[in-house]
VODO-497496 format. One record per residue: x, y, z of N, C-alpha, C, CB in turn. Coordinates in steps of 0.1 Angstrom, whole numbers, padded with zeros to 4 digits, always signed. Glycine has a CB too. Layout:
BEGIN
XYZXYZXYZXYZ ...
//
This chain:
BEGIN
-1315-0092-0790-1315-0097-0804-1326-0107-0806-1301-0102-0808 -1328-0109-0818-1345-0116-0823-1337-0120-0832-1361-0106-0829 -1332-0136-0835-1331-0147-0846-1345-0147-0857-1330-0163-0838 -1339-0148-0869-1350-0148-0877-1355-0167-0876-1345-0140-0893 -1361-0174-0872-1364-0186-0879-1370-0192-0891-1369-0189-0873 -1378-0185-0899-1377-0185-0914-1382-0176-0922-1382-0195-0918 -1379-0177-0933-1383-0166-0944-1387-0175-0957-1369-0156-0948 -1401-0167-0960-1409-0176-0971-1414-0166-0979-1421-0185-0965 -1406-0164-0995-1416-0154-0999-1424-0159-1005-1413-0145-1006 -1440-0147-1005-1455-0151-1007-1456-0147-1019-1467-0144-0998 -1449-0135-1025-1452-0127-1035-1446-0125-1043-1456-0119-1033 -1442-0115-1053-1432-0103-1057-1430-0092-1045-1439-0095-1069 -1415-0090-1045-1412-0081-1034-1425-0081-1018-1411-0063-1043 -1426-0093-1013-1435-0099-0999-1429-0107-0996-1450-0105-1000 -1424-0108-0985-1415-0119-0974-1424-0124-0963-1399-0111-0965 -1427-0138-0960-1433-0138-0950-1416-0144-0937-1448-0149-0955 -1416-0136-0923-1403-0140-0914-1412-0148-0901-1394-0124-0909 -1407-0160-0902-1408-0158-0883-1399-0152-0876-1410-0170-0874 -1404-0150-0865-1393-0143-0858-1395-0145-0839-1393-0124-0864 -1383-0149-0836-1381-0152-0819-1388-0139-0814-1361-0152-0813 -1400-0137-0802-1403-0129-0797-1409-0135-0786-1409-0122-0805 -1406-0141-0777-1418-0149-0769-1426-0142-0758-1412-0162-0763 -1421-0135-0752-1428-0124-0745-1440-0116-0755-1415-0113-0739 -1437-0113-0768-1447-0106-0777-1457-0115-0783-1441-0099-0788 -1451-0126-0785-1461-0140-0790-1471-0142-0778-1450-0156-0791 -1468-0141-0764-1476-0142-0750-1484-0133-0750-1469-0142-0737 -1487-0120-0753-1489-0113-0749-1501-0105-0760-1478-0110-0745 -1495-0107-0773-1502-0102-0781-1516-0106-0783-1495-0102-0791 -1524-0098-0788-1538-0100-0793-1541-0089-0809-1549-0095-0777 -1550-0096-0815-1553-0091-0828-1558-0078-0829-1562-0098-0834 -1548-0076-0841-1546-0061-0845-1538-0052-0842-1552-0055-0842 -1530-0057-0831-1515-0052-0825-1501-0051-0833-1512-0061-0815 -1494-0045-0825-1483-0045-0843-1472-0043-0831-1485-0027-0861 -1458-0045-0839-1443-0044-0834-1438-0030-0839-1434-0057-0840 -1428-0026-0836-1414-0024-0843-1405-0028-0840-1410-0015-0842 -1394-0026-0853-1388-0037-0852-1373-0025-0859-1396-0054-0861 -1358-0030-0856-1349-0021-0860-1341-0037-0866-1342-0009-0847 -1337-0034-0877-1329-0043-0884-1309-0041-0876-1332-0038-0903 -1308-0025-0875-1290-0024-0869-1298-0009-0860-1272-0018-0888 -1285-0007-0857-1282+0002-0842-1291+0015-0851-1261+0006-0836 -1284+0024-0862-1285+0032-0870-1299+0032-0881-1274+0031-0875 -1307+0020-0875-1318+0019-0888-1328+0025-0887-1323+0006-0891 -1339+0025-0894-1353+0028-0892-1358+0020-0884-1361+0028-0903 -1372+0026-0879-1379+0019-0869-1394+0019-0881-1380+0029-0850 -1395+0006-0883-1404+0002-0888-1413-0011-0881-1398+0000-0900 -1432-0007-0884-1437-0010-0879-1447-0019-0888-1437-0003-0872 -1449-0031-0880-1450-0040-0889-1466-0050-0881-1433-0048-0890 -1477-0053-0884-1485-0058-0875-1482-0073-0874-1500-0054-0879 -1487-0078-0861-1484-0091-0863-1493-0101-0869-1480-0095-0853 -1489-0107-0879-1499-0114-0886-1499-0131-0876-1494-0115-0905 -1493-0134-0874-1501-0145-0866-1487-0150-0854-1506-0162-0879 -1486-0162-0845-1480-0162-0835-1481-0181-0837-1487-0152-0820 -1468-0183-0829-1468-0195-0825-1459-0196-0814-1466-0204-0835 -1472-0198-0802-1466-0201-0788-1457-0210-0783-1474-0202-0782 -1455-0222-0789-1449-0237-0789-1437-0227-0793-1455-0253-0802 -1430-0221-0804-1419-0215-0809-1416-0202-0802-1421-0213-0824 -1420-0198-0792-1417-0184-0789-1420-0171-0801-1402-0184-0784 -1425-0175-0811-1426-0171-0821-1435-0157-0829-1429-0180-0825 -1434-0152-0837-1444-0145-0843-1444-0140-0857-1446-0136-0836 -1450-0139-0864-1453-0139-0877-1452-0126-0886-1465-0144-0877 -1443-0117-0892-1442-0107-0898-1445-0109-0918-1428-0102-0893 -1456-0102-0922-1453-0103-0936-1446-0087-0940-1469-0108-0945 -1441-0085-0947-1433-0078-0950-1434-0072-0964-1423-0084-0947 -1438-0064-0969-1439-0054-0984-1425-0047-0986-1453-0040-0983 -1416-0050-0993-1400-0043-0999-1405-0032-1006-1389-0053-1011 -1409-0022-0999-1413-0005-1007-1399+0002-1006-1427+0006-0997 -1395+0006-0992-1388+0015-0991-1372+0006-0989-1394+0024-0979 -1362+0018-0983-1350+0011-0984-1348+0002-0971-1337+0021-0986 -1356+0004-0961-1357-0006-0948-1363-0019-0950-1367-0001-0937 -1374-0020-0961-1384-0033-0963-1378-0038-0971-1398-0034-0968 -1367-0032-0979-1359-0043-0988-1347-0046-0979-1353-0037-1003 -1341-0044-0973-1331-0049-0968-1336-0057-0959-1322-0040-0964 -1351-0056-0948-1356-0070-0939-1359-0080-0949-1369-0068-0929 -1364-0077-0964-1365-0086-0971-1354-0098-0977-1368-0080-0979 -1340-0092-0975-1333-0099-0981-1327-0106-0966-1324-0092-0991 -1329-0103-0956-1326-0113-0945-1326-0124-0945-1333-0112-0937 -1320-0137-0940-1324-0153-0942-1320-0153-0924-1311-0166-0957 -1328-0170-0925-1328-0176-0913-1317-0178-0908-1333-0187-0914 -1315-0167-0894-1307-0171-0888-1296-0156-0883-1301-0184-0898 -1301-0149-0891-1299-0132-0890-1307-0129-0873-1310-0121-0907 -1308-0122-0872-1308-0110-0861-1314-0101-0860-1299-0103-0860 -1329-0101-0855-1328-0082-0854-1326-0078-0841-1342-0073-0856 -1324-0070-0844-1319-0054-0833-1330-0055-0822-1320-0035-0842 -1338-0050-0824-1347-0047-0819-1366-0056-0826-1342-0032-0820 -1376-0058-0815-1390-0063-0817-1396-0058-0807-1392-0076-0817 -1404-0043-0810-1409-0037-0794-1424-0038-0800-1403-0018-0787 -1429-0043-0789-1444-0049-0789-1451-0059-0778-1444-0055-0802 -1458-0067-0780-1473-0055-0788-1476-0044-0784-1489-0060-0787 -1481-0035-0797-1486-0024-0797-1499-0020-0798-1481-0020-0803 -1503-0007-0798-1517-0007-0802-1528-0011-0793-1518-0014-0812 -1541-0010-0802-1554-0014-0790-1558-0030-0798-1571+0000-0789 -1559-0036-0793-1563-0045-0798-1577-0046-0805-1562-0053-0790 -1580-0051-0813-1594-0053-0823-1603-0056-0810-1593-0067-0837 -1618-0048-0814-1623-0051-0806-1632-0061-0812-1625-0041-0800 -1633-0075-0808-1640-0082-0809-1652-0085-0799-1634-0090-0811 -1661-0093-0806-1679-0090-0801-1679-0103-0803-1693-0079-0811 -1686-0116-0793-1689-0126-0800-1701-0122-0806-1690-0136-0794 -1704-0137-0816-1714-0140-0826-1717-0130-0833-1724-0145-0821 -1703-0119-0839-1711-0114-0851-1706-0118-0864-1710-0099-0850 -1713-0109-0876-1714-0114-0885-1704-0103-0892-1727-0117-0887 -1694-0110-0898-1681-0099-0899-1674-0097-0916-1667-0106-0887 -1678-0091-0921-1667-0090-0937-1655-0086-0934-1671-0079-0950 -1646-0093-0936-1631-0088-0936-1626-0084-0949-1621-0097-0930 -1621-0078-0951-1622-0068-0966-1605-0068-0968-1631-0048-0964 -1594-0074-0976-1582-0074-0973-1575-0066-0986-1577-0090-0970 -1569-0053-0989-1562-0051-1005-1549-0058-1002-1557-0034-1011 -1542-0063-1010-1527-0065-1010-1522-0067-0998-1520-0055-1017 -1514-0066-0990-1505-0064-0980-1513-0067-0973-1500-0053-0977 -1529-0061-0971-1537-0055-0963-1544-0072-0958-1548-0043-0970 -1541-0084-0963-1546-0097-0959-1538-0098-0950-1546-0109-0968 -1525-0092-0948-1520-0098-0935-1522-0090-0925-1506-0103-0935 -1531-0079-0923-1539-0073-0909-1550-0081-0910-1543-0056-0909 -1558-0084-0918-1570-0091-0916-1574-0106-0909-1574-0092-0929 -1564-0112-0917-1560-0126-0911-1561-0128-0896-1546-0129-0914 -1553-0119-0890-1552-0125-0874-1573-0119-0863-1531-0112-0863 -1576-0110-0877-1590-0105-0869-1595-0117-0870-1599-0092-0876 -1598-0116-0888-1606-0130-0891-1606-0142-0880-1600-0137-0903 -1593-0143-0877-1591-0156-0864-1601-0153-0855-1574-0156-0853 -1599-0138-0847-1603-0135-0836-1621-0136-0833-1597-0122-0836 -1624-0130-0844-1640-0133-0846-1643-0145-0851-1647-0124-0856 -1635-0154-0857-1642-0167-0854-1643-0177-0845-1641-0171-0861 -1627-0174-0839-1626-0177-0825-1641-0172-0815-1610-0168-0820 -1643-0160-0815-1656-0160-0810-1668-0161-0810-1657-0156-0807 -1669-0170-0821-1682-0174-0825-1689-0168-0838-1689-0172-0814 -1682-0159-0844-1686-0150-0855-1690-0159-0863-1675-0140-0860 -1697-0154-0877-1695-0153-0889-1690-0145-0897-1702-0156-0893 -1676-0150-0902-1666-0144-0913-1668-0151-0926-1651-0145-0909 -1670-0135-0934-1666-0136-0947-1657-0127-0951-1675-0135-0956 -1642-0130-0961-1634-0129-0958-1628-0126-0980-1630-0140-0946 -1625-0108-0983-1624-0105-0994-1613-0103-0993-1630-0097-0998 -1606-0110-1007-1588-0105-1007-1589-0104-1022-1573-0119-1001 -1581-0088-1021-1582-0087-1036-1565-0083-1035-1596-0075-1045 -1559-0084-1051-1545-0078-1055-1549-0075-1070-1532-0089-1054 -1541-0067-1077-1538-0066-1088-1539-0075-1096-1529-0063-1089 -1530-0085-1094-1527-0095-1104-1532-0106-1092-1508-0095-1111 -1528-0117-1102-1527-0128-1093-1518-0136-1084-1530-0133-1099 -1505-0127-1096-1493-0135-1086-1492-0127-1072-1476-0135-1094 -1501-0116-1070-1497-0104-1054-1513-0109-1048-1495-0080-1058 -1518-0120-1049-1528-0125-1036-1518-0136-1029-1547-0133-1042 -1519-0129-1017-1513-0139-1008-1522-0144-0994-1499-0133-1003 -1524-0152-0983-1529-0156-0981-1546-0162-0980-1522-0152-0978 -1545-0164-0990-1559-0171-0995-1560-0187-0986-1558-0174-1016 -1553-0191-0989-1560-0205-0981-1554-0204-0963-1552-0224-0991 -1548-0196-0961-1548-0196-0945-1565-0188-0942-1531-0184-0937 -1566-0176-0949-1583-0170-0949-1593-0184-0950-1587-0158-0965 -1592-0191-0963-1602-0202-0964-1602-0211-0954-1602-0209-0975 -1590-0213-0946-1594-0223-0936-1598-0217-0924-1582-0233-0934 -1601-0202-0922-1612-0199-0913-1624-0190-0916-1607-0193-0902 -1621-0185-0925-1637-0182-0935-1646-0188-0937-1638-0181-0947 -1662-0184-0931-1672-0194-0931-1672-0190-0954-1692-0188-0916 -1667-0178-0960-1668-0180-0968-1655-0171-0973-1681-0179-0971 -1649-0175-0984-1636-0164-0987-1636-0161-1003-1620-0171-0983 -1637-0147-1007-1639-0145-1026-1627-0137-1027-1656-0135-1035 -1620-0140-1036-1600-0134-1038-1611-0126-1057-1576-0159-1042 -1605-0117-1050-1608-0106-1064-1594-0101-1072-1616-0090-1058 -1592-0100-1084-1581-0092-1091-1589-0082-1099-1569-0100-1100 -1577-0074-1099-1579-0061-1106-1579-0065-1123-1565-0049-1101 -1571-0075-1126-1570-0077-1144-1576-0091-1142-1552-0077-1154 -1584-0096-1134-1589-0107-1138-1586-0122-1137-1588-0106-1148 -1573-0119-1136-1566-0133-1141-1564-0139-1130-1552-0133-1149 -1573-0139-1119-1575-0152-1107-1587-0146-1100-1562-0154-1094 -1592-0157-1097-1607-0150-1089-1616-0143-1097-1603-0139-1076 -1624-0134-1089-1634-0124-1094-1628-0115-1100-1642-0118-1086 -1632-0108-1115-1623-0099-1122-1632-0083-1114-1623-0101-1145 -1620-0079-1111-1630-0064-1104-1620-0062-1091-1650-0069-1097 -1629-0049-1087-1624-0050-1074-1632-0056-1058-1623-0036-1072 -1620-0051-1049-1626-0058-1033-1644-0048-1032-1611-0052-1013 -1642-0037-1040-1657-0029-1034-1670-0038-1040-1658-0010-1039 -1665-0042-1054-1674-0048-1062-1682-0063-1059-1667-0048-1073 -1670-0069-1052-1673-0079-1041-1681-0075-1028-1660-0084-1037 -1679-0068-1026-1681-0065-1013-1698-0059-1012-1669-0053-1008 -1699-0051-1023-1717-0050-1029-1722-0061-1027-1721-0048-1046 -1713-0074-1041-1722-0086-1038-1724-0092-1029-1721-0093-1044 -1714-0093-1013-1716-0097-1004-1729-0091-0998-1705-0097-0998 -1729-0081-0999-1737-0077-0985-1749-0076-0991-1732-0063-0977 -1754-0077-1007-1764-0083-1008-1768-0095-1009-1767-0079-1016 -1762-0102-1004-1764-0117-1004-1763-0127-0990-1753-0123-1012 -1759-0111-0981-1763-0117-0966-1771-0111-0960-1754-0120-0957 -1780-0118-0957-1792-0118-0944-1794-0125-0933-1803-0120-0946 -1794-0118-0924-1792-0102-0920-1780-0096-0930-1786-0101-0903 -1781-0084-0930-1765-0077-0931-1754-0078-0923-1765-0065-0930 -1743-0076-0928-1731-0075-0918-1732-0070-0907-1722-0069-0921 -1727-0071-0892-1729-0066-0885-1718-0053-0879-1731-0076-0879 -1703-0059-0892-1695-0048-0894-1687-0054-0903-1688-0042-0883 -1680-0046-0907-1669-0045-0923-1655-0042-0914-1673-0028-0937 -1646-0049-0917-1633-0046-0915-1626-0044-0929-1628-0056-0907 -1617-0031-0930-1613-0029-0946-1597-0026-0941-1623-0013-0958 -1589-0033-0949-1581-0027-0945-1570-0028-0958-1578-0032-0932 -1563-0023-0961-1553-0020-0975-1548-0008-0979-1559-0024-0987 -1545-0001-0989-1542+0013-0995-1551+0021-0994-1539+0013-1007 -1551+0037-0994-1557+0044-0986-1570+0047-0992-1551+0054-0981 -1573+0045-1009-1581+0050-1016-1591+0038-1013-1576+0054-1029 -1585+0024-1014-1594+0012-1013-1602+0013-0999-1585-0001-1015 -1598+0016-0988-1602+0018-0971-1614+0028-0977-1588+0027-0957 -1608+0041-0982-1621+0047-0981-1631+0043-0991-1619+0061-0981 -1631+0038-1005-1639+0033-1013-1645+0018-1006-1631+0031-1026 -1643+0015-0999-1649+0004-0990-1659+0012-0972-1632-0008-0986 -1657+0024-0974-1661+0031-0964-1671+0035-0972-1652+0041-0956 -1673+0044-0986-1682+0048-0990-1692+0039-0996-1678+0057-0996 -1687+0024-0992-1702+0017-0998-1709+0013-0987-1701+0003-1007 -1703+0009-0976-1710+0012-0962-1716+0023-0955-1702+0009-0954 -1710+0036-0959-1714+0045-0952-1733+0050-0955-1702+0057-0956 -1740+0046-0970-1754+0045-0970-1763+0035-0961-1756+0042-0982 -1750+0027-0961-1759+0015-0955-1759+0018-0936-1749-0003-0960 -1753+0022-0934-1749+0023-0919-1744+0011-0912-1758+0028-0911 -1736+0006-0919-1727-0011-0914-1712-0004-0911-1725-0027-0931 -1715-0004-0897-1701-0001-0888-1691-0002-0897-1699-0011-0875 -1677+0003-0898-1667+0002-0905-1654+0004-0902-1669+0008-0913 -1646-0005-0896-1631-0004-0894-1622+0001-0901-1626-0012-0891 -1616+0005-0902-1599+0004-0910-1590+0008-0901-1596+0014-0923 -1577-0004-0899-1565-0004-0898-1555+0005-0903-1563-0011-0901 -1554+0016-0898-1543+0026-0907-1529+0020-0901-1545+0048-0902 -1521+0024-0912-1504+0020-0911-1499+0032-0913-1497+0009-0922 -1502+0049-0909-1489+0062-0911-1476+0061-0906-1493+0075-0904 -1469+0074-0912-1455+0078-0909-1453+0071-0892-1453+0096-0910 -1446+0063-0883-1444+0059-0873-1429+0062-0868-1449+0048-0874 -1427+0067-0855-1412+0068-0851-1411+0058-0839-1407+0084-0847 -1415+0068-0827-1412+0060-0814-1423+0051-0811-1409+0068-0802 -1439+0049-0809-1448+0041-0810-1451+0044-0798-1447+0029-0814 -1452+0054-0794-1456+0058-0777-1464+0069-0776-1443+0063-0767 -1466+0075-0788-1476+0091-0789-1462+0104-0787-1492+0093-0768 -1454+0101-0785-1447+0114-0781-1440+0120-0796-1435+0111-0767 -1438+0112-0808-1432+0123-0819-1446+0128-0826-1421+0115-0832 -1459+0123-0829-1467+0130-0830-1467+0125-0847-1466+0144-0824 -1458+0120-0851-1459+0115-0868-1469+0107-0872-1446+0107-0872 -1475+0099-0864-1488+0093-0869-1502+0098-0869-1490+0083-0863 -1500+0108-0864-1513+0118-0864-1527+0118-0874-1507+0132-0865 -1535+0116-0868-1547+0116-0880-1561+0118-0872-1549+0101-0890 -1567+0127-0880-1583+0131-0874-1593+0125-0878-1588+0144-0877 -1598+0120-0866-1607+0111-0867-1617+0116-0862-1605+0100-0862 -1628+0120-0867-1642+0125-0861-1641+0140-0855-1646+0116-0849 -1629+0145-0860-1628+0160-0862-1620+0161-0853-1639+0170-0861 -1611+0152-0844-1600+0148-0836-1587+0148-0837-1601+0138-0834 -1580+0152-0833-1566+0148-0835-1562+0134-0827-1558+0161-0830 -1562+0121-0837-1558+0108-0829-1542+0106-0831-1567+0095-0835 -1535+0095-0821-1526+0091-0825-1527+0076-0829-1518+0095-0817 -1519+0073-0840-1520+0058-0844-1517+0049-0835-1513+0055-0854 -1500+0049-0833-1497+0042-0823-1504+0035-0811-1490+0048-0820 -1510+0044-0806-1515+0042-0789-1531+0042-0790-1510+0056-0777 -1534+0051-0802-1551+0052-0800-1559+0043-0810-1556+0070-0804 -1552+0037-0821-1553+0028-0829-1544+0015-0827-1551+0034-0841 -1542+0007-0840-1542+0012-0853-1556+0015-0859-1535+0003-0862 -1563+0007-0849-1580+0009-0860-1587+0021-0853-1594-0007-0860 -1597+0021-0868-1606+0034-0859-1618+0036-0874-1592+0055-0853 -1628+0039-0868-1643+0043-0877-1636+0048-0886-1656+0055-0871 -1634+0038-0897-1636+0042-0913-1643+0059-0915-1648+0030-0920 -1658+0057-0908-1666+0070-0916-1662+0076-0906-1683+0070-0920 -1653+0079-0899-1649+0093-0894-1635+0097-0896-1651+0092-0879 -1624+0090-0905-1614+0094-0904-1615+0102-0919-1604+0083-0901 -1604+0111-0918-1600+0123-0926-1587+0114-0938-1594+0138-0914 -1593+0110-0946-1587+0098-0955-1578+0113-0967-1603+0083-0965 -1583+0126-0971-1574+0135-0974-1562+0139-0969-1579+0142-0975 -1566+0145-0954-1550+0145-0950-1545+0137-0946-1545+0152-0942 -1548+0119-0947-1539+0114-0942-1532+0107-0955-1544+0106-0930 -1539+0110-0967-1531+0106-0981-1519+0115-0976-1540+0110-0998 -1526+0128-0983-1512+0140-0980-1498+0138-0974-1516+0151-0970 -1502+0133-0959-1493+0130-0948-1479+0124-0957-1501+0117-0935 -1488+0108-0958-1484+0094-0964-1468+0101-0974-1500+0085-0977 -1475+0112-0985-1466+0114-0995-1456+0125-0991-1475+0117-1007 -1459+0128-0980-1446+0138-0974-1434+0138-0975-1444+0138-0964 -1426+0128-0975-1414+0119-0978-1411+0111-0991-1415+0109-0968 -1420+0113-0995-1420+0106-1006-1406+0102-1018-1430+0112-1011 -1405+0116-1020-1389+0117-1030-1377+0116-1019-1388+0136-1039 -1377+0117-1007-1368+0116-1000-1364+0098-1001-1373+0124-0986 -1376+0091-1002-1373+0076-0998-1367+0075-1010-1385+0064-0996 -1373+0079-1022-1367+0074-1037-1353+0076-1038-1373+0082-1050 -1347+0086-1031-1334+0091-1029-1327+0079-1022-1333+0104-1020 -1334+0076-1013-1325+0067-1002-1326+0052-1011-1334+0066-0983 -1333+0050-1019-1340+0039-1025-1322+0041-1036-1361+0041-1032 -1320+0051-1041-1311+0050-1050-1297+0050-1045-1314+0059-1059 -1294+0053-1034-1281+0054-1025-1280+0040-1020-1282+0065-1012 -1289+0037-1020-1287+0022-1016-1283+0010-1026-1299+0017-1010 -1289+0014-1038-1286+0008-1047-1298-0001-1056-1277+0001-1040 -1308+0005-1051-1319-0003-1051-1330+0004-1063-1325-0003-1036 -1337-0002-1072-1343+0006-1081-1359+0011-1076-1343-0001-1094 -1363+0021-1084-1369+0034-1078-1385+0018-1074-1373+0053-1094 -1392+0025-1063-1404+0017-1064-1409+0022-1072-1412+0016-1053 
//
């Protein structure tokens, strides 16, 4: 069992948890992710770790209430239980010292970016660091980014905080405004924004990451549910990711995938009691 030690929400329907893990807090490195089971009978949902604190045995989950699993970890308080925290997972980000790095964050997607951002500046990088949301009240970590961003621009979609526009539109003006160029782009968020941030790099030939989050069960390669072709490949997320070349992944069928389930969750979303996302 994993005590929750606190819950802070960042957003609308966004919980930030710590949570008891200290073997995963030791161990982990950026870009790596958990699962985590709230009861015996639950989903196995997977969740990256956005930051760690070793003094606490600790580690850092932000949390999006979409389906009927993220709302019920959402409504958790300090002092609850999980079931289960299997991790770290994944390959870890591969960091390079002294490069020169855009971290590109949509919504949710700041809290995969965050622990890279660390990582490359930890090694000497230069980070600049794009967080865009909708609105204003759904940008969340902006000043944990600015306090390791050699520069950080928070974009909305209507305007009403930051740059009015999107992360790609920023992301133009970044990379005409640094020289050298980037040495790579990290994008990570919803699946249209990943690849719209792939196709402004892909003229330029500035390396391009993205963090995919698919359908996930056991996190070992053996149900085969995270599956996505990457460079005409059949990858697995779990074990072979989460990241992987932007300009080689197949961002059509892995929309497709995403919406497979789709009316099934809304069902479960209404059995529960919960209104439709």
């Amino acid at each position: 069992m994993h005590p929750i030690i606190s819950r802070e929400p960042l957003a609308p329907d966004v919980v930030q948890l710590w949570v008891e893990a200290p073997v995963v807090a030791r161990k982990r490195h950026p870009g790596q992710f958990v699962i985590i089971r709230i009861a015996e009978n639950g989903e196995r949902i997977p969740l990256t770790i956005a930051d760690v604190d070793a003094t606490r045995g600790a580690i850092s989950l932000i949390v999006q209430g979409v389906g009927k699993s993220t709302r019920r970890l959402n409504e958790m308080r300090a002092g609850e239980q999980l079931l289960d925290v299997v991790g770290p997972l994944g390959q870890p980000t591969r960091i390079e010292p002294g490069r020169s790095v855009c971290c590109v964050g949509g919504g949710i997607g700041a809290a995969v970016v965050l622990p890279i951002a660390r990582g490359f500046k930890a090694a000497g990088g230069r980070v600049t660091a794009i967080v865009g949301a909708r609105t204003r009240d759904l940008v969340i970590l902006e000043h944990d980014l600015r306090a390791i961003a050699d520069q950080c621009i928070v974009t909305t979609d209507d305007g009403s905080y930051g740059r009015h526009g999107l992360v790609t539109d920023a992301l133009v003006e970044a990379i005409g405004a640094t020289d050298p160029i980037f040495d790579e782009v990290v994008a990570v968020g919803p699946l249209p924004m990943m690849r719209a941030v792939c196709e402004v790099t892909r003229p330029l030939s500035i390396p391009t990451t993205v963090s995919l989050n698919p359908i996930m069960v056991d996190g070992t390669g053996m149900c085969g549910g995270c599956r996505v072709t990457v460079g005409g490949e059949q990858k697995f997320v779990c074990v072979d990711g989460p990241e992987f070349d932007g300009h080689q992944v197949d961002f059509a069928e892995l929309a497709a995938r995403l919406g497979a389930y789709r009316d099934m969750e809304q069902i479960a979303l209404a059995r529960a009691g919960f209104a439709h996302a």
